[in-house]
N, C-alpha and C positions, 0 to 999 in steps of 0.2 A: 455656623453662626445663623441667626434669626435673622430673617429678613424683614419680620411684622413689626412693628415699633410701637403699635396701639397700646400697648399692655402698660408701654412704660408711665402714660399718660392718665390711664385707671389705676395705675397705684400712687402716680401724686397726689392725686383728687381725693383717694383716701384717705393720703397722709393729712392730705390738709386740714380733708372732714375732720373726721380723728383728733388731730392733734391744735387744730385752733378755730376752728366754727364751734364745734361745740365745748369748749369750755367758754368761751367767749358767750354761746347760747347762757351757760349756768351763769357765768356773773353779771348777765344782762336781770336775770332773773332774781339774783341777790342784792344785788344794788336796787332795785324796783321794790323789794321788800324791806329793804332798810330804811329807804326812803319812806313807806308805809308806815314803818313804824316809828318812828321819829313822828310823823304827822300824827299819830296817834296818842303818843307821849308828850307833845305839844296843846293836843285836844286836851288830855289828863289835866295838864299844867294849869292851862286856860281855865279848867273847870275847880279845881283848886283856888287859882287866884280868887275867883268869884267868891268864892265857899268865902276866905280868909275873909275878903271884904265886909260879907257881913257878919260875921263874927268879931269885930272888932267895937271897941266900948265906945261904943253911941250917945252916952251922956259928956262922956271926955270932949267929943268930936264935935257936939253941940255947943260945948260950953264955950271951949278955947279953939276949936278945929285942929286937934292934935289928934292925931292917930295913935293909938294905943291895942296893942293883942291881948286877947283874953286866954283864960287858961285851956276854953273848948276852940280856940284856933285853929291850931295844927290838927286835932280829931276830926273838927269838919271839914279840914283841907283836905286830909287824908282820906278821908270817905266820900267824898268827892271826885279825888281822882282814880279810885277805885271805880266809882258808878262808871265812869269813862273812859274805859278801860278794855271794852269789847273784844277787838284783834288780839291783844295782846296777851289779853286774860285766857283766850282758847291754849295758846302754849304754857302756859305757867308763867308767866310773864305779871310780876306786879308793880307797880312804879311806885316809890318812895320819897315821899315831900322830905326833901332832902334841909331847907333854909326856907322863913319868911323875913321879907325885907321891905323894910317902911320909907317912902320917899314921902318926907312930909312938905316936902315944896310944891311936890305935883299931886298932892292927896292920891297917891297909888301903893298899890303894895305888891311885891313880886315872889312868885312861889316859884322855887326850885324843885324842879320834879326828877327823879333818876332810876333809872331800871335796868338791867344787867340781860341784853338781848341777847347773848349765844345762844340759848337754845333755839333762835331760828335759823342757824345757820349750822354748817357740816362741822362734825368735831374737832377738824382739823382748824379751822379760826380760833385764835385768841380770847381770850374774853371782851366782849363789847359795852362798855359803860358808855350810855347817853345820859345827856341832863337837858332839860329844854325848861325854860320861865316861861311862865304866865304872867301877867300884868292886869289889873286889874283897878280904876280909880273910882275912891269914894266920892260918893254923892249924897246930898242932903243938906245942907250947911246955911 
């Protein structure tokens, strides 16, 4: 029998390393990047909302203060959240103005933005569907 006992104490240490520091390192790191991304997909939205706002028929709005979408709404919301897009856009990452929605009590309009992040993450994850609003209130009146 061995009399030394140290050894038994450097292979728990590995096991440990091994088998929960570093996976726990990877999903400190995945979860950080999620989180990035969504903030960035929120940026998108944000900048969308804006887009919508002024694209929306300014005579209507004048007249009666009814919010009304025009036919170039959604194309400037859409290129919009495109322009906004920087982190995202490096993976092939594109967000899709998914709905615009008109609150005509609070003069605002909300764009729903959505983008299909798995490719930042390992292939073994499911598919990742985000959507984040932007909000956005007319002014002028």
């Amino acid at each position: 029998m061995l009399r030394d006992r140290r050894a038994y104490s450097s292979t728990l240490w590995a096991l440990f390393i091994g088998a929960i520091f570093v996976p726990m390192l990877a999903l400190t790191f995945d979860v950080g990047r999620y989180m990035y991304a969504r903030q960035e997909l929120g940026k998108a939205a944000d900048a969308a909302a804006v887009a919508a706002v002024t694209e929306i028929n300014q005579r209507v709005f004048r007249e009666n203060g009814g919010i009304e979408l025009t036919g170039a709404t959604y194309g400037m919301a859409q290129s919009y959240a495109d322009m906004n897009n920087d982190y995202l856009g490096q993976f092939n990452i594109h967000p899709a103005v998914t709905s615009i929605q008109i609150n005509q009590g609070q003069d605002t309009v909300l764009v729903a933005v959505s983008a299909d992040l798995t490719a930042l993450f390992p292939s073994i994850t499911p598919q990742i569907l985000v959507t984040e609003t932007g909000t956005a209130q007319v002014q002028g009146r």
